[in-house]
C-alpha positions in Angstrom: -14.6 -2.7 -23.7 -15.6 0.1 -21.0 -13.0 1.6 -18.6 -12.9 -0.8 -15.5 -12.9 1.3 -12.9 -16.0 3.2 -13.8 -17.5 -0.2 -14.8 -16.8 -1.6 -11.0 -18.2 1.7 -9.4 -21.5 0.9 -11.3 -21.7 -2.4 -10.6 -24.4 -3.5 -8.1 -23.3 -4.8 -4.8 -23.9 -8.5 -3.9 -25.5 -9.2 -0.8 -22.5 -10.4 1.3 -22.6 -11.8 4.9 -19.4 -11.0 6.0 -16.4 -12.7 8.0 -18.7 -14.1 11.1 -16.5 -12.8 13.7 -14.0 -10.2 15.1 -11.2 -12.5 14.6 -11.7 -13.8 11.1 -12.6 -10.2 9.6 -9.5 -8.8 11.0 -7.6 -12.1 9.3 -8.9 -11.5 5.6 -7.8 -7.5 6.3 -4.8 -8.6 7.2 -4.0 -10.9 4.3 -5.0 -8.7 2.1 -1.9 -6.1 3.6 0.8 -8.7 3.7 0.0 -9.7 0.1 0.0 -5.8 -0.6 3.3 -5.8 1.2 4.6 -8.4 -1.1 3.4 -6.6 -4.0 5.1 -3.6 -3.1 8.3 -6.0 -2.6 8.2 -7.2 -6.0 7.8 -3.8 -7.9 4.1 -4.5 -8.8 1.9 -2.0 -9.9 -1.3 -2.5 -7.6 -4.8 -0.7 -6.0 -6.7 -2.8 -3.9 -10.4 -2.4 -2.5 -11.9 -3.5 0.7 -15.0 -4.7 0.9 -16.3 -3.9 -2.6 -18.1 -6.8 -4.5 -15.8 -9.2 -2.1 -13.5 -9.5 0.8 -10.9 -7.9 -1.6 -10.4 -6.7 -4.7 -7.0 -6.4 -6.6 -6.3 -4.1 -9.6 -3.5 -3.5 -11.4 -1.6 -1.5 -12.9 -2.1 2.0 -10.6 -2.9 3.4 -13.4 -6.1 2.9 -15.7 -6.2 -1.2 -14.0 -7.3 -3.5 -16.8 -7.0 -6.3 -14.8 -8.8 -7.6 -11.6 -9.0 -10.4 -9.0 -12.0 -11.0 -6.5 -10.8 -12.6 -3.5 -12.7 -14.0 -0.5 -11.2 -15.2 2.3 -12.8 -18.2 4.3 -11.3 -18.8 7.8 -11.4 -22.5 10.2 -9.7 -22.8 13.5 -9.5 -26.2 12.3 -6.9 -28.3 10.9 -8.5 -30.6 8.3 -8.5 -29.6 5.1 -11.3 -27.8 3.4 -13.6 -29.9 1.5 -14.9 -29.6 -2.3 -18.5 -30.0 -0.9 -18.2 -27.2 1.8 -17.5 -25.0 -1.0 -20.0 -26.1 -3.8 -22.9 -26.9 -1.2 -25.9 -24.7 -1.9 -27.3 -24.1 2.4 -31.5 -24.1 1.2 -31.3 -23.7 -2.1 -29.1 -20.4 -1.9 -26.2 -19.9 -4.0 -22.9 -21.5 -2.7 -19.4 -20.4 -1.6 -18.3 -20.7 -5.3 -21.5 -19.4 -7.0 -21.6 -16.6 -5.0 -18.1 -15.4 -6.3 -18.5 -16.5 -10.2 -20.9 -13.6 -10.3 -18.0 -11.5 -10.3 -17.7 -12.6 -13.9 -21.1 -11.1 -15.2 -23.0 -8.2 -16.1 -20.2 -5.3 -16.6 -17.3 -7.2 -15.5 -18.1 -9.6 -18.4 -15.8 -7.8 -21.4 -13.1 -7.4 -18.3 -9.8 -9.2 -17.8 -11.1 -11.1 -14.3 -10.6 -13.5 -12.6 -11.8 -15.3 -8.9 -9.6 -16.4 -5.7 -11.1 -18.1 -2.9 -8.4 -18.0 0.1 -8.0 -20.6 3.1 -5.9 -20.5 5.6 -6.3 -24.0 5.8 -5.2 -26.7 2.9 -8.4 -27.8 0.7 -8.5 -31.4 0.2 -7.5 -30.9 -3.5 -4.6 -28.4 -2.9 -2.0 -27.2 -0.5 -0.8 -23.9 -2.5 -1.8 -22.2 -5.0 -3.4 -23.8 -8.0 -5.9 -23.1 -11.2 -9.5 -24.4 -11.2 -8.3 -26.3 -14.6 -5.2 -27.9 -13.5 -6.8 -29.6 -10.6 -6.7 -33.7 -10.5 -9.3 -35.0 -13.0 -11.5 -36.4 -10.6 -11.7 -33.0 -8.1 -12.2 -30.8 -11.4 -15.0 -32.9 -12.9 -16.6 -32.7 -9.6 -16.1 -29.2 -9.4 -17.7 -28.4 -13.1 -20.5 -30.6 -13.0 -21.4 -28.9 -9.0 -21.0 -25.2 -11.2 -22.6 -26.1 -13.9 -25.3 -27.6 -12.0 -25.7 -24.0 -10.1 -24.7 -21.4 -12.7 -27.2 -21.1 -15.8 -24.8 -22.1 -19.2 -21.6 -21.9 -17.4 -18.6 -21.8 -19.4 -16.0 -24.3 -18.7 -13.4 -22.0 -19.9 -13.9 -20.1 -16.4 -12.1 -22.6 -15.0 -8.7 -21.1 -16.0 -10.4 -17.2 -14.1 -10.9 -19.5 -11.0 -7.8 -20.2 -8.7 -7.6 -21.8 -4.9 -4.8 -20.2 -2.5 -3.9 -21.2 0.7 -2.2 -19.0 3.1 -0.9 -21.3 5.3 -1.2 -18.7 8.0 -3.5 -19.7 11.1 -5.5 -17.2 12.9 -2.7 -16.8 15.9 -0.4 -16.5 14.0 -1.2 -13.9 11.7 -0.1 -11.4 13.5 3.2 -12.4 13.6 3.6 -13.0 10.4 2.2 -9.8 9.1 5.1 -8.2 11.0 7.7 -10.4 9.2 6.0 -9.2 6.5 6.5 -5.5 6.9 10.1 -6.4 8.0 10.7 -7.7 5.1 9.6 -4.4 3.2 11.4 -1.9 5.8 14.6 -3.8 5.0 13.4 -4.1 1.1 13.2 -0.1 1.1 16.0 1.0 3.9 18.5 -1.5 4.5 19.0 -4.5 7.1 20.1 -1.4 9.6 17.3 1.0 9.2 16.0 1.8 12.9 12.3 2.4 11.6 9.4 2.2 14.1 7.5 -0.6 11.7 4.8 -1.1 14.7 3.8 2.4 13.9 3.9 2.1 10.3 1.4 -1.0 10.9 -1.0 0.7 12.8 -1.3 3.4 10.5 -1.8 1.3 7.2 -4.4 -1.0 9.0 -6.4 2.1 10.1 -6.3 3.1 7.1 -7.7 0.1 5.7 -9.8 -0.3 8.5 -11.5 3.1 7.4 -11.8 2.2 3.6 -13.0 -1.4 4.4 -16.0 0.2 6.7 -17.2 2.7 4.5 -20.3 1.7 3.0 -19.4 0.4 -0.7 -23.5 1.2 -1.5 -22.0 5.1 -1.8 -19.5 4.7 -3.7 -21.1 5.8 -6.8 -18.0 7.2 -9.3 -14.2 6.4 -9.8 -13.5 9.4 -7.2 -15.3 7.8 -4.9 -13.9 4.2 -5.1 -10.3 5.6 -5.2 -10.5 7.8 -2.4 -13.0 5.8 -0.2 -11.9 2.2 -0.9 -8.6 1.9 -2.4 -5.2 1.4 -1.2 -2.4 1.8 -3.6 0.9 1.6 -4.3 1.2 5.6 -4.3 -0.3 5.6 -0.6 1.9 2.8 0.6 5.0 4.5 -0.8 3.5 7.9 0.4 4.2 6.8 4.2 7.0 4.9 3.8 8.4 8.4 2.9 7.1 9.8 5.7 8.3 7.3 8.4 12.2 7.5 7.3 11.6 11.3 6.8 10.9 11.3 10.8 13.6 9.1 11.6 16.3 11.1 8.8 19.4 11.8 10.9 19.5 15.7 12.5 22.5 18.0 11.7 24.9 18.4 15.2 22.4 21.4 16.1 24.7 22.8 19.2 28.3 22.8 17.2 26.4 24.4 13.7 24.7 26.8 16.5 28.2 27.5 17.9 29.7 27.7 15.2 27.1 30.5 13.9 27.7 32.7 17.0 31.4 32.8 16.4 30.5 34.1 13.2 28.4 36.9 14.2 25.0 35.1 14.0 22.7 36.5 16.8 20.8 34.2 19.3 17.5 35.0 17.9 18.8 34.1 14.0 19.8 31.1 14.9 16.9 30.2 17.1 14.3 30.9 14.1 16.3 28.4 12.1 16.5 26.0 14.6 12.5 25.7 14.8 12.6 25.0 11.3 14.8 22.3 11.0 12.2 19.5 11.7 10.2 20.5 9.4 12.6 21.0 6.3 14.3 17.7 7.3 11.1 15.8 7.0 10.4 18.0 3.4 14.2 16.3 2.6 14.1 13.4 3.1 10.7 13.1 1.5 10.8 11.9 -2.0 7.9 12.6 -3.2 8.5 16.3 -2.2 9.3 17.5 -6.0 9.7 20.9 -5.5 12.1 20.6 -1.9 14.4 18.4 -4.3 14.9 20.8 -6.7 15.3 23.7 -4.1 17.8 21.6 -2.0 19.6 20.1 -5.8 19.9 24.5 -6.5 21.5 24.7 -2.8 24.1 21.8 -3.4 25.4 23.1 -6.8 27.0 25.5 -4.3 29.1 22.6 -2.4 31.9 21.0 -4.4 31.8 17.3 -2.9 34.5 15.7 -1.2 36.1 19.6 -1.5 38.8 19.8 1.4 37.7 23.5 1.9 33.8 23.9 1.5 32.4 27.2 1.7 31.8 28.3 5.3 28.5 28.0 6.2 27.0 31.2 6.9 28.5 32.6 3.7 27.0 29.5 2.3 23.7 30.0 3.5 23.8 33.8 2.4 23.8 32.6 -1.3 21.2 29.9 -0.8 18.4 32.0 0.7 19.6 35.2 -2.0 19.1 32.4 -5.0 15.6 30.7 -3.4 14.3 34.3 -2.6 14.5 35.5 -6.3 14.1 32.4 -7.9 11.0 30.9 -9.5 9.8 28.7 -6.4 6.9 28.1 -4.3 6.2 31.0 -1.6 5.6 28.4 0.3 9.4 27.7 0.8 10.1 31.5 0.4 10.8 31.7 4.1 14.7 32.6 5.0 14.7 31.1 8.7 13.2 28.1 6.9 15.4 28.1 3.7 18.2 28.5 6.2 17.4 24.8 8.0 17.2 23.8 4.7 20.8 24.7 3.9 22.1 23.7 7.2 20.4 20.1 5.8 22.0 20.3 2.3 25.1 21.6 3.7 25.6 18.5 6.6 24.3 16.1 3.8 26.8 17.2 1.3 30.3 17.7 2.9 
């Protein structure tokens, strides 16, 4: 069995036709994110591709996938359910809905863990959830295999168990809203019921960003590189900005009593001035957890506050010893700034007492 991810960026793109409007391309985008959303809620392991041999594509785990699910995503302003026809119907002689997306099983893909997901936001007539090709009512699955093996040359029935209906339940207006109950959901999943996290800007960053990945031209996309940075979303990303967005938001030190309290010390105006520009910056490195080498710079800085202490060092003697320790010690030059390592302290030092 090949590596899957090289496998995919070598397989041959399908003609698709795409969503046939503004409306119900933005829908399959977007339920594609909340199910990402609910991923990320439940711990999963996950990269997902836009517009690459489907609508979407879902891999997992992050890291070397060995699993993956083709979905399309069929929209109807409609009510009444989807039928088994509108799905199996060959339009001139050309492939149908469903033969169109069991090609996802051949060529390369064939000695890969796969499987198929056609999505309605609708009910089909044969299901109202989510449910496997094979454990459909006896009457809807024999009609289902005899339309596929009518279409696709020595199809297996064992495929059957790869291919799975799911219903959103979501209608066009109202996905929207949903999708933002969605991402409430994962603010208060990752920061609490009280987190005061813009989540509006948090949406429109993610969906540009899959915007981006959806539109670039999967024909280019000729290496692993290339799928993961030009088509991919993953779990790393998602929990990338996350970071970011409560970084911006991490609560500030009391900047005029520290400042005060620094020029009753002997601090000059211009000292503390220099810190003060750095403080945004070494808040958002703080609070950012994927910001390895800040954590261990601002862990070196704590060791010198005993916590809960009724006397803590005073701070500019405090700060003294951090930015002497940082200076000499084995870190980034990046960080080996004083003014800088100085709002850094002022951070550790408000975070720790």
């Amino acid at each position: 069995m090949g590596n899957l991810l090289s496998d995919l960026a070598k397989k041959p793109q399908r003609e698709t036709a795409g969503a046939d409007s503004a409306a119900r391309f933005d829908y399959q985008k977007d339920w594609a994110f909340c199910r990402m959303m609910r991923k990320h809620i439940d711990g999963e392991s996950y990269i997902i591709a836009f517009e690459f041999h489907d609508d979407v594509l879902f891999l997992t785990p992050e890291v070397s996938p060995s699993s993956a699910e083709f979905a399309q995503v069929k929209t109807s302003a409609a009510s009444k359910p989807r039928t088994l026809s509108s799905i199996t119907t060959r339009p001139a002689g050309k492939s149908s809905i469903l033969g169109k997306m069991l090609c996802n099983f051949d060529g390369i893909c064939a000695s890969h863990d796969v499987r198929v997901t056609l999505v309605s936001n609708n009910a089909f007539e044969f299901a109202d959830d989510i449910v496997c090709a094979d454990d459909l009512d006896e009457k809807f699955r024999d009609r289902l295999l005899s339309k596929l093996k009518g279409e696709v040359p020595n199809f297996d029935e064992n495929r059957l168990k790869k291919l799975h209906f799911r219903v959103s339940g979501v209608s066009l207006d109202a996905m929207q809203s949903f999708l933002e109950g969605e991402a409430l959901d994962l603010f208060c999943n990752e920061f609490g019921e009280d987190h005061s996290l813009n989540i509006r800007t948090w949406i429109r960053l993610i969906k540009t960003e899959i915007a981006r990945r959806n539109n670039f031209d999967s024909a280019q996309i000729h290496t692993v590189a290339d799928l993961l940075s030009k088509k991919c979303v993953d779990r790393a990303l998602v929990s990338k900005t996350l970071a970011v967005m409560n970084a911006k938001s991490a609560p500030l030190p009391d900047l005029a009593t520290i400042s005060a309290h620094l020029t009753s010390c002997g601090w000059v105006f211009a000292d503390i001035m220099r810190m003060q520009k750095n403080i945004p910056e070494a808040s958002k490195d703080f609070y950012n957890p994927l910001n390895a080498e800040v954590k261990v710079i601002a862990a070196t800085m704590r060791d010198h506050i005993v916590a809960g202490a009724a006397n803590p060092p005073e701070l500019p003697a405090y700060l003294d010893v951090c930015v002497d320790e940082i200076m000499a010690g084995d870190f980034g030059n990046v960080y080996k700034n004083p003014d800088y390592l100085r709002a850094l302290g002022v951070i550790v030092y408000y975070d720790g007492i």
